[in-house]
C-alpha positions in Angstrom: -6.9 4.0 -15.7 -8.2 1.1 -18.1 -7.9 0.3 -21.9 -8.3 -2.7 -24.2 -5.1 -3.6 -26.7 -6.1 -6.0 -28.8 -3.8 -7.8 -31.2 -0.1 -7.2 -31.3 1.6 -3.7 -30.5 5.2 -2.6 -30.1 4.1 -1.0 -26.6 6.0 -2.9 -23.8 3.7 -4.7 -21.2 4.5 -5.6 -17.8 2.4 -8.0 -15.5 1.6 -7.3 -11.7 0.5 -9.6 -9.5 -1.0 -8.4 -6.3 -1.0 -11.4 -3.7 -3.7 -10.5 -1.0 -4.9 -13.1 1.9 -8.4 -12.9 0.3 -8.1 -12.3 -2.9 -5.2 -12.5 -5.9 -5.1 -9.5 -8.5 -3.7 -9.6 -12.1 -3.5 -6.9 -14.2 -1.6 -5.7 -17.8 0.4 -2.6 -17.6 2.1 -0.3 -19.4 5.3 2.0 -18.5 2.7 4.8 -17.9 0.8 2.6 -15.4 -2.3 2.1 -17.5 -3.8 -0.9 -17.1 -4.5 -2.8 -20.1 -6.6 -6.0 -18.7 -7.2 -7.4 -15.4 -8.2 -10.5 -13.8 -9.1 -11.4 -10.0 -9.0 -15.0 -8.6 -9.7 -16.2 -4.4 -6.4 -16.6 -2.7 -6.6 -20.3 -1.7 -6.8 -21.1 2.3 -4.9 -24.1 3.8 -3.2 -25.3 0.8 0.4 -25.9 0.1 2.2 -22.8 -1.4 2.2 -24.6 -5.0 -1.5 -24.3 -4.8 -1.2 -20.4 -4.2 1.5 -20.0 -7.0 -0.9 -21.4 -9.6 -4.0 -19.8 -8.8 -1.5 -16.2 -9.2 -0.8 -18.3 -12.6 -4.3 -18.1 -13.3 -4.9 -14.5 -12.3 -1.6 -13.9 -14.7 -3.2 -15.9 -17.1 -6.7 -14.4 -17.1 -5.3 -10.5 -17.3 -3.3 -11.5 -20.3 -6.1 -13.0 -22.3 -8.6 -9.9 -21.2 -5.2 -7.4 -22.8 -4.9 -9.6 -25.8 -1.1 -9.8 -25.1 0.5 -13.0 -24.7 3.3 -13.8 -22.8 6.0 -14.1 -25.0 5.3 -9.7 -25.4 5.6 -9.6 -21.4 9.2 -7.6 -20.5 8.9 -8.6 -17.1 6.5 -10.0 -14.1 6.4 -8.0 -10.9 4.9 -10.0 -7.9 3.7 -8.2 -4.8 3.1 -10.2 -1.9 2.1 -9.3 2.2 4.8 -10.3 4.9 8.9 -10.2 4.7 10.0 -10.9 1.8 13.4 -11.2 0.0 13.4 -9.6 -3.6 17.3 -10.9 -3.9 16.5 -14.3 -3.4 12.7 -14.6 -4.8 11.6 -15.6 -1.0 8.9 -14.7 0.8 10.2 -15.2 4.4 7.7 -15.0 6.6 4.0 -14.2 6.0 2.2 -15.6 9.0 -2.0 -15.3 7.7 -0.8 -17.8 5.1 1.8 -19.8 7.1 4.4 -18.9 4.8 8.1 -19.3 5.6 11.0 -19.3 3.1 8.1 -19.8 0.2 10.3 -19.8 -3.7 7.7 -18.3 -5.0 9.4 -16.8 -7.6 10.7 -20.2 -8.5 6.9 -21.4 -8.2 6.4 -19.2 -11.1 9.5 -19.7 -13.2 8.5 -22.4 -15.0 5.3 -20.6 -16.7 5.8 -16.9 -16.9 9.3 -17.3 -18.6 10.5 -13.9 -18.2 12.6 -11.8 -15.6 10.7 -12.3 -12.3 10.3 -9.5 -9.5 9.4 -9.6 -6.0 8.4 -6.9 -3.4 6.3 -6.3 0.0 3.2 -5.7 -1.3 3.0 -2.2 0.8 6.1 -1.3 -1.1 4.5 -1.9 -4.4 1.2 0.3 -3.8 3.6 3.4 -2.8 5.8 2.7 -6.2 2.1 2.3 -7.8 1.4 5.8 -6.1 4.8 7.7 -7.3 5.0 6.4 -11.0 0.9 6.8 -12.1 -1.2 8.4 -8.9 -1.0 10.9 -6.4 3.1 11.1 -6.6 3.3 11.6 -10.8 6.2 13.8 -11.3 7.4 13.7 -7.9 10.9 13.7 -6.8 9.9 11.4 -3.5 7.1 9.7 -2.3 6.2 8.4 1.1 2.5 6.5 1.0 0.5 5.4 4.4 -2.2 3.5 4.3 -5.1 3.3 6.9 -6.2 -0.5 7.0 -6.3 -2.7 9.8 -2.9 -1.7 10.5 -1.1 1.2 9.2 1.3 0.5 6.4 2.9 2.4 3.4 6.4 3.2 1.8 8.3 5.3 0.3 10.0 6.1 -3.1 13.0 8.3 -2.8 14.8 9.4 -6.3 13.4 7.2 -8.3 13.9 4.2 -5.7 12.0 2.2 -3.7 13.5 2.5 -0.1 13.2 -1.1 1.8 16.7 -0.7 3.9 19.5 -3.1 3.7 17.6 -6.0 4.8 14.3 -5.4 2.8 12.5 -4.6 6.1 12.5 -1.1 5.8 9.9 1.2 6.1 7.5 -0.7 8.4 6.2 2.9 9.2 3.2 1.8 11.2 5.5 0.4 14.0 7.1 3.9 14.9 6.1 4.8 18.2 4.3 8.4 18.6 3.4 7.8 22.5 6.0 6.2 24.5 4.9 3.3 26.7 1.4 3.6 25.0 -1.0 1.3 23.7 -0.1 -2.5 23.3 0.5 -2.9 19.0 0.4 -6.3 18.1 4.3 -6.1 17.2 5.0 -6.6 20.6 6.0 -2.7 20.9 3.9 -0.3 22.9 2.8 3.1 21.5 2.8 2.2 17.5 1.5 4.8 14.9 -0.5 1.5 14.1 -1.9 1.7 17.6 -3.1 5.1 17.5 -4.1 5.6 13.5 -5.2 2.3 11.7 -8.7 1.6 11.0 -8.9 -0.5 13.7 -7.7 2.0 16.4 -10.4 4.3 15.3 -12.9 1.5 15.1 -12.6 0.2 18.7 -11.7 3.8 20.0 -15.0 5.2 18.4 -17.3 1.9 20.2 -15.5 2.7 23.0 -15.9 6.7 23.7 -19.5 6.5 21.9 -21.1 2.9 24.1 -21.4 1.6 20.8 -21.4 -2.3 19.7 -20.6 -2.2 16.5 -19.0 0.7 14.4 -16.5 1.2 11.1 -14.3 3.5 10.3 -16.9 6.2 9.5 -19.1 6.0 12.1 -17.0 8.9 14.3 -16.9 11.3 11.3 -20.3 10.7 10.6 -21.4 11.1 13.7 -18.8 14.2 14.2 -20.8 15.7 11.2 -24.1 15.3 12.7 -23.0 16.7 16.0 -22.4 14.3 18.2 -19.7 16.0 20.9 -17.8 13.0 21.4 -17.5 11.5 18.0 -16.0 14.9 17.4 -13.3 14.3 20.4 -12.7 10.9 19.0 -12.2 12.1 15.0 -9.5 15.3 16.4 -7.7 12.7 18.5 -7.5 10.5 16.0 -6.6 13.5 13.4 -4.2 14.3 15.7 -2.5 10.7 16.0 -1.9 10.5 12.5 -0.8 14.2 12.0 1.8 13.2 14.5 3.0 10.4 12.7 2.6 12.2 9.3 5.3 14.3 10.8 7.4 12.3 12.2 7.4 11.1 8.5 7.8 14.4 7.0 10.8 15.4 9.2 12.7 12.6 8.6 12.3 12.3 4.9 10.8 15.8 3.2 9.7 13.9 0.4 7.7 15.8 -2.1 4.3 14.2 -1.7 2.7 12.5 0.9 -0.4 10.1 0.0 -3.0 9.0 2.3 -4.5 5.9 1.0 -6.9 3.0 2.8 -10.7 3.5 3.5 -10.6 6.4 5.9 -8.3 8.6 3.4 -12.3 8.7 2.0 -13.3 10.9 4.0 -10.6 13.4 1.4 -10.8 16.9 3.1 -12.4 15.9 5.9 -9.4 14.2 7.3 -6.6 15.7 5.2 -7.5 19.5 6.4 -7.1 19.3 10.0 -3.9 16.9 8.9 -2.0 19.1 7.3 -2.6 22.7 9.6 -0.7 20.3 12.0 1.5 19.5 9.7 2.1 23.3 8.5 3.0 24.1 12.0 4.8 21.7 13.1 7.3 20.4 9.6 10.4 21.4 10.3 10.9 23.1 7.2 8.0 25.5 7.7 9.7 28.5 6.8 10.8 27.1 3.6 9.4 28.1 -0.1 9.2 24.2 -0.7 7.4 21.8 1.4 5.9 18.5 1.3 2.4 18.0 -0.1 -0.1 15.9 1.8 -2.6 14.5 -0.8 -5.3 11.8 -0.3 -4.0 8.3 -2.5 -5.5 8.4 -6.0 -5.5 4.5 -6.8 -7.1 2.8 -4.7 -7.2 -1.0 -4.8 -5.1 -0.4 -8.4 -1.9 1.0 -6.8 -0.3 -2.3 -5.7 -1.0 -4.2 -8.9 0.8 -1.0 -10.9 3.4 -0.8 -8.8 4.2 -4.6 -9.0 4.0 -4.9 -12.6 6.7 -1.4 -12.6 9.4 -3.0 -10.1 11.8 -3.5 -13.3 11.7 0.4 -13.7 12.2 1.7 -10.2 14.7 -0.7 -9.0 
């Protein structure tokens, strides 16, 4: 979802800025969520927040020059960061990797990208990235989960991003699917994130197959190959997130829901045995209309577009 635009054009560009704890994305976008240029910078570690807002600066700078806009065509700049953040008051509240706590950063970035300045949780902007140019297109409603080392995601209802009245909305992952289960690092017992992330699979799979090291795919591949247990471990984890998944769908019936993150690579594999579960057990089975589960079609992309879109979903 790349082109070059060189020169000047009456087509209205909007930056996105992707703040990550390793690595900063940039990227040149149109309302159609094409990217027009893009730029990637290290996410400095044990520096002062100034030193983060200017290496974004340079990112922004970078993916400009590579569009052959300049900033005076940008409509807007659309900032997606990790952590709590405050869209209303251009904070980010708390993000704890980075140390972060009531960070300005919009007001870090004021000075050079002069044009109206946007702020969201970064999970928020890959599901908006999702509903306006991937797997959501033409959708009514969105909800996105991602499978990372936690389990994140968010949703896009009529045209709007849903954060809640507080902007801390939508922290799917920390639903719990088993009461009193497994200890998530939220402090709750039984989290979705407990039972679905990447990393519940990861030390559920080295666990139930004696092995030292393992990644998301080892179960799967080993499931494929035949391996009795690794097929135990992949349709109790398939089960996990089909649980959640519903949870999801019977609380929202959005249109489409995406599965993004590097296990949603594993396409049917996953999404099959997902959504039988999900047929059976949506409360609106019996309806003509129900929700589509559908593997994220951005990748890495989505939270960038979604960023640099805020101004249109808002």
């Amino acid at each position: 979802m790349e082109s070059n635009q060189k020169g000047g054009s009456a087509i209205q560009t909007y930056l996105g800025i992707d703040l990550g704890g390793t690595n900063i994305a940039a990227a040149v976008v149109t309302a159609d969520g094409r990217i027009h240029g893009r730029a990637s910078v290290p996410t400095p570690r044990g520096t002062p927040a100034g030193a983060v807002a200017g290496a974004m600066l340079a990112a922004g700078r970078e993916a400009l020059g590579r569009s052959g806009c300049t900033p005076e065509q940008l409509v807007s700049a659309g900032i997606g960061s990790p952590g709590t953040v405050d869209p209303d008051e251009g904070m980010i509240r708390r993000w704890y990797k980075m140390g972060f706590q009531d960070v300005p950063i919009l007001s870090l970035l004021a000075d050079e990208l002069r044009c109206p300045l946007y702020l969201e949780n970064d999970a928020n902007c890959a599901a908006l990235g999702e509903y306006a140019a991937g797997a959501g297109k033409g959708a009514s409603a969105l909800v996105a989960v991602t499978l990372g080392t936690g389990v994140g995601g968010g949703a896009v209802l009529d045209g709007s991003i849903y954060t809640g009245f507080n902007h801390a909305g939508m922290e799917l992952g920390h639903m719990a699917i088993v009461h009193g289960g497994r200890q998530c690092a939220c402090g709750r017992r039984g989290c979705f994130e407990a039972y679905a992330s990447a990393s519940a699979l990861i030390a559920r799979t080295k666990q139930c197959l004696s092995l030292p090291e393992a990644d998301g795919q080892t179960a799967f591949r080993a499931a494929e190959a035949g391996d009795t247990r690794a097929r135990q471990v992949v349709e109790e984890y398939t089960a996990y997130l089909a649980c959640g998944v519903v949870n999801l769908v019977n609380l929202f019936q959005p249109e489409v829901v995406c599965i993004g993150g590097g296990i949603a690579g594993q396409g049917e594999r996953l999404l099959a045995p997902v959504r039988e579960i999900l047929e059976r057990e949506n409360y609106a089975r019996g309806l003509p209309r129900r929700t589509r589960l559908v593997q994220a079609a951005l990748g890495n992309d989505a939270g960038v577009i979604g960023a640099a879109l805020l101004p249109l979903y808002r």
